[in-house]
N, C-alpha and C positions, 0 to 999 in steps of 0.2 A: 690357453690357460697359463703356458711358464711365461708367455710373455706379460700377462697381471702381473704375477710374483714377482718377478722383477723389476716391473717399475714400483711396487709396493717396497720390495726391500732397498730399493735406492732412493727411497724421500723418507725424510727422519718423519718418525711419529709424534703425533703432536704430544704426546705422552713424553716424548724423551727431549723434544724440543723446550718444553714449563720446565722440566726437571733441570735443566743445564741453565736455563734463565734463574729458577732458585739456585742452583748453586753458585753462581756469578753475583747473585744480589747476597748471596751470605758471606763470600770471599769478600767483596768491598765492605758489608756490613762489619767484617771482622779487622779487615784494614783502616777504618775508623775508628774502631772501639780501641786499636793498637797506640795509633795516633793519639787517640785521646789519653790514653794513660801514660804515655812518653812523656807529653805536656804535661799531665799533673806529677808525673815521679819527677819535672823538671821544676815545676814550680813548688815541688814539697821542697826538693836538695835545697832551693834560692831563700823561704823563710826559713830551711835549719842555717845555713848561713850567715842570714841577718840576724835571726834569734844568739847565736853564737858571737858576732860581732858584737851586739849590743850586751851582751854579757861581760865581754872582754872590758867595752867603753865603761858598765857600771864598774865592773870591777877598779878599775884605773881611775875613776871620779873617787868613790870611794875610798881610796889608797891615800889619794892627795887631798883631800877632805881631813884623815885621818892625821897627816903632814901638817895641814895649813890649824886646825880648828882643835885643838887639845881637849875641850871640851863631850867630841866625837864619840860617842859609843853605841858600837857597832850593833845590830841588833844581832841576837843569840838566836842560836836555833830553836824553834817552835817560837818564840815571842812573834804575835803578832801585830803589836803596836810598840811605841816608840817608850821610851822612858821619859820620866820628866824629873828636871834635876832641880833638889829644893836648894836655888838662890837666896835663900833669905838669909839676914846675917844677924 
């Protein structure tokens, strides 16, 4: 009989054999999910970026709009459409 027990206690149970395969598929499971959110906090940083650049560019068209076009008036804050300037003479 101790010769059973030990070859029992020296082969992993299949119980603890599934157990260590789930935990091996939830460890990559989570080294994916990591991954995946590296790239998206990379590609959030890259549109706040561009969004910010092209604010800068409106800003600057704008500036030299205001320069070149005397006529220019800026829209005000809360206005949602443009004004229209009565040319008539």
């Amino acid at each position: 009989m101790a010769a059973i027990s030990a070859t029992n206690s020296a082969t992993p149970s299949l119980q603890s054999v599934l157990g260590r395969a789930r935990v091996e598929q939830a460890r990559r499971e989570a080294d994916q999910a990591e991954a995946r959110a590296q790239t998206l906090r990379q590609q959030a940083d890259q549109a706040e970026s561009d969004a910010q650049q092209s604010q800068g560019r409106w800003r600057d068209l704008s500036q030299r709009n205001q320069q070149v076009d005397p006529t220019y008036l800026p829209r005000q804050q809360g206005q949602n459409a443009g004004r229209i300037l009565d040319l008539s003479v």
